[in-house]
C-alpha positions as CSV (number, residue, x, y, z in Angstrom):
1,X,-25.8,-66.9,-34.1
2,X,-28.5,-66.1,-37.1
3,X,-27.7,-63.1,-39.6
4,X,-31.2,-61.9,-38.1
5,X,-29.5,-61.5,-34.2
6,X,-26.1,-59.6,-35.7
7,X,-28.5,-57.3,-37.7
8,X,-30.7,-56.3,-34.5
9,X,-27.7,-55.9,-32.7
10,X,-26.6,-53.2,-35.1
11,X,-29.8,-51.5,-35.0
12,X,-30.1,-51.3,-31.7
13,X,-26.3,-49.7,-31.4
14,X,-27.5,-47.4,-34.1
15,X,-30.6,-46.3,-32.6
16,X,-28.7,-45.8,-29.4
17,X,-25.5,-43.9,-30.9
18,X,-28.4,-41.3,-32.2
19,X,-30.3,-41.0,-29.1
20,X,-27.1,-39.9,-27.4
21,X,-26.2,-37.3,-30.4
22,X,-29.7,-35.9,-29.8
23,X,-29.2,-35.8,-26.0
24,X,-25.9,-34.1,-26.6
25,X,-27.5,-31.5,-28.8
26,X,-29.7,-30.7,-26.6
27,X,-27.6,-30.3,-23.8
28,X,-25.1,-27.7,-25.7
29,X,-27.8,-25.7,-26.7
30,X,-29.1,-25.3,-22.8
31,X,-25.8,-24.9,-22.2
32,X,-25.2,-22.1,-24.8
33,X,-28.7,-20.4,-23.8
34,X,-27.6,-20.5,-20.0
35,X,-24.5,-18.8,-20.6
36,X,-25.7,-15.8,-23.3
37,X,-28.6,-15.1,-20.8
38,X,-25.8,-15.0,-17.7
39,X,-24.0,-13.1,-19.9
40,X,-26.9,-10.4,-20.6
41,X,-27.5,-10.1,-17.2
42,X,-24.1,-9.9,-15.7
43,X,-23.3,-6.5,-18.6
44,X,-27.1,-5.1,-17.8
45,X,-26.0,-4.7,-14.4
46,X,-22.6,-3.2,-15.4
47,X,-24.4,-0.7,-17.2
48,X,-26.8,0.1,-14.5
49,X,-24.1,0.2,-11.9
50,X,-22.3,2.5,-14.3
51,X,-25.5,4.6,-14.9
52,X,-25.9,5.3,-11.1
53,X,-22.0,6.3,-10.7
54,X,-22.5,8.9,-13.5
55,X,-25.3,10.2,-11.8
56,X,-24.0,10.2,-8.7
57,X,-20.8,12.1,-9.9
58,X,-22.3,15.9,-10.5
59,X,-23.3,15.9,-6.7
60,X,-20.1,14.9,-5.0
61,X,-18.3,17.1,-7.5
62,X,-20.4,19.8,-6.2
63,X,-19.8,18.8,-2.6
64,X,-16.4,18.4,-3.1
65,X,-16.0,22.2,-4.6
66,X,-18.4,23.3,-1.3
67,X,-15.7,22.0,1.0
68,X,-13.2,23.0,-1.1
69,X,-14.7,26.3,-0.8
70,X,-15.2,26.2,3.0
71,X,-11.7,24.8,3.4
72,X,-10.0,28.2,2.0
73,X,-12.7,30.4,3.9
74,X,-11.4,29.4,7.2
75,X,-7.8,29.4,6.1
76,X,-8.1,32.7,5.3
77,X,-10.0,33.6,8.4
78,X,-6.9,31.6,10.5
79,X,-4.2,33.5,8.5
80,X,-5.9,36.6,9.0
81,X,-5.9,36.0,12.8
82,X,-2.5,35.0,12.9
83,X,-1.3,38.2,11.5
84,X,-3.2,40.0,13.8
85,X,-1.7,37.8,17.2
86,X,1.7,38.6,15.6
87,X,1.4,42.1,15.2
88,X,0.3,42.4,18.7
89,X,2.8,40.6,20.0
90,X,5.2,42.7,17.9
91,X,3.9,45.5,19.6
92,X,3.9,44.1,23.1
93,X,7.5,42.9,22.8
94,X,9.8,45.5,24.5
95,X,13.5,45.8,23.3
96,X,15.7,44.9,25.8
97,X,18.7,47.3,27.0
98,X,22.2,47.5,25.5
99,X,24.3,46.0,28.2
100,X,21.6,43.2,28.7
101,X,21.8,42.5,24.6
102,X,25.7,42.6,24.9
103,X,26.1,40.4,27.8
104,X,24.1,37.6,26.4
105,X,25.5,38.3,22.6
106,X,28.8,38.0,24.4
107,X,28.1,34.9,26.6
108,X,26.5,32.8,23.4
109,X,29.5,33.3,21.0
110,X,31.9,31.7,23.4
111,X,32.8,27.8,22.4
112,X,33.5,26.4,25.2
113,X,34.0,22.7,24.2
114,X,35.9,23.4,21.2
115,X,38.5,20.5,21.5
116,X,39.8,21.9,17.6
117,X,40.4,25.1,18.2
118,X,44.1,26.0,18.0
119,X,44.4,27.5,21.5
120,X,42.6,24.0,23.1
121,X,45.6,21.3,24.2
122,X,44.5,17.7,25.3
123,X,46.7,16.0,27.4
124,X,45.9,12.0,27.7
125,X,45.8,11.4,31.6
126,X,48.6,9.3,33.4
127,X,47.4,5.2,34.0
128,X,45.9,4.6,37.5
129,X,45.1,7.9,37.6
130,X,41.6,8.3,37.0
131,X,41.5,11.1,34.5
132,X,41.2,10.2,30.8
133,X,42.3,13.3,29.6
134,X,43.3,16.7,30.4
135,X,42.2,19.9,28.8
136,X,43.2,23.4,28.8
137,X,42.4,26.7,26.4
138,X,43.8,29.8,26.4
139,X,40.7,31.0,24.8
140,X,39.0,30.6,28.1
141,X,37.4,33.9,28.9
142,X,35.5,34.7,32.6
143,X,31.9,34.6,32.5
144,X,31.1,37.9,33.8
145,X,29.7,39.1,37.1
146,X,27.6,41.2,39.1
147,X,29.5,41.3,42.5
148,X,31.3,44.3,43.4
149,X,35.3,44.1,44.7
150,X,36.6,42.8,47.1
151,X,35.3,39.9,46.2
152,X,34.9,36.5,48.6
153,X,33.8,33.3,47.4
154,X,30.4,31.8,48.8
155,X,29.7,28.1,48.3
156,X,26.2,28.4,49.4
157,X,24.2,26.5,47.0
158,X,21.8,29.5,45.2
159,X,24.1,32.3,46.5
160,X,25.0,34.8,43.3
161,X,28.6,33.6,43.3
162,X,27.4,29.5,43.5
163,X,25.4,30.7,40.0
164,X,28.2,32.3,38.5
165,X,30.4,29.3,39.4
166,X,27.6,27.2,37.8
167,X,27.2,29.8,34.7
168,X,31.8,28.7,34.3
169,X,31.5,24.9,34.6
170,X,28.4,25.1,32.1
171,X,30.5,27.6,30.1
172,X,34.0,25.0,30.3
173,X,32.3,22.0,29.1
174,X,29.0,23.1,27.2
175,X,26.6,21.2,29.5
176,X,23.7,23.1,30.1
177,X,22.9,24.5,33.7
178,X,19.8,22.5,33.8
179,X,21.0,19.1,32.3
180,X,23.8,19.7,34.7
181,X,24.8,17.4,38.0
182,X,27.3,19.6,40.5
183,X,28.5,16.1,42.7
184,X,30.9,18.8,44.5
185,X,31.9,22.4,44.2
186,X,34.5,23.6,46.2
187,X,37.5,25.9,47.3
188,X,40.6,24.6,45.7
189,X,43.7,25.8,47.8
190,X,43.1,29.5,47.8
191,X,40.1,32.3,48.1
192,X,40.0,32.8,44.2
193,X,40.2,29.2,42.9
194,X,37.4,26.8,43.1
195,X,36.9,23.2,41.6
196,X,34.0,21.2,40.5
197,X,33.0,17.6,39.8
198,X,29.6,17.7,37.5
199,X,28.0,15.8,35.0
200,X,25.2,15.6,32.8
201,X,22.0,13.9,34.1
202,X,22.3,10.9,31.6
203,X,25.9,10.6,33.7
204,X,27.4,9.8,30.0
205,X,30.8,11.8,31.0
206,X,32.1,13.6,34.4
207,X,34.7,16.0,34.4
208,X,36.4,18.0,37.2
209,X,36.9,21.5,36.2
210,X,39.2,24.2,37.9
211,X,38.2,28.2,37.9
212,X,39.3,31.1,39.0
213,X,37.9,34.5,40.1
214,X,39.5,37.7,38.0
215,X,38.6,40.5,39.4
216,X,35.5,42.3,38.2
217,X,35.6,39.7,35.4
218,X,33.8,36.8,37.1
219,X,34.9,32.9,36.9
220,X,37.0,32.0,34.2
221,X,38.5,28.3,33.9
222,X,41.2,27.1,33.8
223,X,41.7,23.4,33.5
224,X,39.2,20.4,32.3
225,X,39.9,17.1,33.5
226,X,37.5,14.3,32.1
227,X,37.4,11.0,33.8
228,X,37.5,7.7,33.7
């Protein structure tokens, strides 16, 4: 190969090496120009988007303090009303009589289920029996009544003495009248002792629980037996 080849060689490399660093250039400076005006336009918008919130700010301020406003209006008109309905009712309400307050006062402060009380003893029942346990309290009062001596026990289901017997098992093991279940209510040997098998609707528990009448006193109990 002649010294004139090798030399057109290199000036073709040449010429080509500084066609590419042109080329190159060229492209970074497109490149830099494409992201300065993205750049521009992407913080213009910014701005503007900024420039419309600020705007937009004194007018739901203002709306904001007109509800605000409106809010406390009608809570005042609502609290002023509901001053009014309660001193009406105030008025309205009649005070009931002495012997009605002292009955009731009398018949909520009993603790009937009070298994810690001192005067409360439990007795675990005997096997094959069916009773789990036995309990008896000589804090047991009678419930009170409104039938006149001599007095003769009705088990006629809504009779005055079936709801006073109700008003003693309710009383003997703290389950409401009406979450109560009365399976059987019945004389128990003698005119003035009576026995019932109830539970509560859910039918968690069932107990058998012995009263007796004390004159002019109502139904007191006696005896719990819970069982199995």
């Amino acid at each position: 190969m002649s010294n004139y080849d090798v030399h057109s060689r290199f000036e073709k490399r040449d010429k080509r090496r500084k066609t590419n660093i042109v080329l190159n250039t060229l492209i970074g400076i497109v490149v830099v120009l494409i992201v300065f005006i993205g750049s521009q336009l992407i913080l213009g918008g910014n701005d503007a988007d900024k420039t419309a919130k600020y705007n937009e700010q004194p007018e739901i301020k203002l709306a904001n303090e007109e509800n605000t406003i409106k809010e406390q209006n009608e809570k005042d008109t609502n609290d002023n009303d509901a001053d009014t309905k309660s001193e009406s009712n105030e008025s309205d309400t009649t005070e009931p009589s002495d012997d009605v307050v002292e009955d009731e006062t009398a018949h909520n402060e009993r603790n009937l289920d009070d298994d810690n009380s001192e005067d409360t003893t439990i007795t675990a029942g005997e096997p094959g029996s069916g009773v789990e346990e036995t309990i008896e309290s000589s804090g047991w009062e009678p419930v009170g009544t409104s039938q006149s001596e001599p007095h003769a026990a009705d088990y006629t289901k809504g009779s005055q003495d079936w709801n006073e017997m109700t008003r003693a098992l309710s009383y003997a093991t703290g389950i409401p009248e009406n979450d109560m279940i009365i399976w059987r209510l019945e004389n128990n040997g003698s005119p003035n002792d009576a026995v019932g098998t109830i539970s509560p609707k859910d039918k968690s528990a069932k107990f058998k629980v012995y009263i007796t009448w004390v004159e002019n006193k109502g139904w007191k109990p006696t005896k719990i037996e819970k069982l199995n």
